[in-house]
N, C-alpha and C positions, 0 to 999 in steps of 0.2 A: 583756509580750506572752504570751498565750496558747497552747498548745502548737500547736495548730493553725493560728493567723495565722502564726507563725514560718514553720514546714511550709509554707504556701501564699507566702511573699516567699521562702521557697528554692527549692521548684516553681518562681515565674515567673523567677528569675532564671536555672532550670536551663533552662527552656523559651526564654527569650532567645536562651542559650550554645548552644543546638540549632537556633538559625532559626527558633523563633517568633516569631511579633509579636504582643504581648501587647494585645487591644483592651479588655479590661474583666475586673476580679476584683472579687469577691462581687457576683456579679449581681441582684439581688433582687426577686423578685415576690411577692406575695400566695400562691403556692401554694409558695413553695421558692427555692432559691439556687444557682445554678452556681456555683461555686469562682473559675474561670479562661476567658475566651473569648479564644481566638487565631487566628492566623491562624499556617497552613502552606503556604506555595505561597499557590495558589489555592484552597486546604481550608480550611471553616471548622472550627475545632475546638473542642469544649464539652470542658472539662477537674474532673474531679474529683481533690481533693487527700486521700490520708488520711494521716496521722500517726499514728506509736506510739513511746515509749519504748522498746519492746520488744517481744521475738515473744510474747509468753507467752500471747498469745490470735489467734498467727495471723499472719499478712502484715496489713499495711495495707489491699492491694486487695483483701482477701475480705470486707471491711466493706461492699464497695460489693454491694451483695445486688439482687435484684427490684424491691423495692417502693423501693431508693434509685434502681437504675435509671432506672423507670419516673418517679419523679419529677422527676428530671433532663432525661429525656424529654421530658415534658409542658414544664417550662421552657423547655427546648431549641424545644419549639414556639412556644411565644409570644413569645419572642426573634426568632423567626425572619419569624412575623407583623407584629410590632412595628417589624421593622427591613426589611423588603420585602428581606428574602434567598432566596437559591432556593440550593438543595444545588448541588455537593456539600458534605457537612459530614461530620464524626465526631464519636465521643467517645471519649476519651481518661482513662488514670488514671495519675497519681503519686503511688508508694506510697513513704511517707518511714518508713525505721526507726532508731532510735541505736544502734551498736556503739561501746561505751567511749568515749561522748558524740561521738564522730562521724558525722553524718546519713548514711545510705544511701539514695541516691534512684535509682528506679524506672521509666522510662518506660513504660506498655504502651498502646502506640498500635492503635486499635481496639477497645480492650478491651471495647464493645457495642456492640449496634444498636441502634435506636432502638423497633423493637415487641419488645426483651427483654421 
């Protein structure tokens, strides 16, 4: 298993142990791929997963930039067309790092809007 599918079944099971209700991982459309769709409450939430070994290039979530943003976004949109949902919704990042092979994981709820 690849470092990042590992990262994203520790994410959903971390988002579980938090009261998420997990509706779909690796979402996949023609333009791009949500990680993680859950549900919080009544909040729908599009979740991004990053993974690192290690900090040596940074936090996990500063991977998540504009143009991943944005693409997230747009999926986020036709998810949202597709499935005749109406907001409210977020999005969401889980930043996973390894200290002395121990995951450190992240929640930062909100972490963008949707016209970043």
């Amino acid at each position: 298993m690849s470092l990042g599918a590992k990262g994203e079944e520790l994410a959903a099971e971390f988002l579980r142990q938090n009261g998420y209700r997990i509706i779909k991982q690796n979402y996949r459309t023609p333009i791009g791929e949500i990680d993680i769709i859950a549900g919080d409450g009544e909040i729908l939430v599009f979740i991004e997963v990053k993974t690192r070994q290690a900090l040596d290039y940074g936090l996990p979530s500063e991977a998540v930039n504009r143009i991943k943003r944005r693409k997230i976004g747009n999926v986020a949109l036709l998810y949202l067309k597709k499935y005749k949902v109406l907001p409210p919704c977020r999005f969401d990042v889980v930043s996973i790092h390894y200290e002395k092979g121990i995951p450190q994981l992240e929640l930062i709820k909100d972490a963008f809007e949707l016209n970043d």
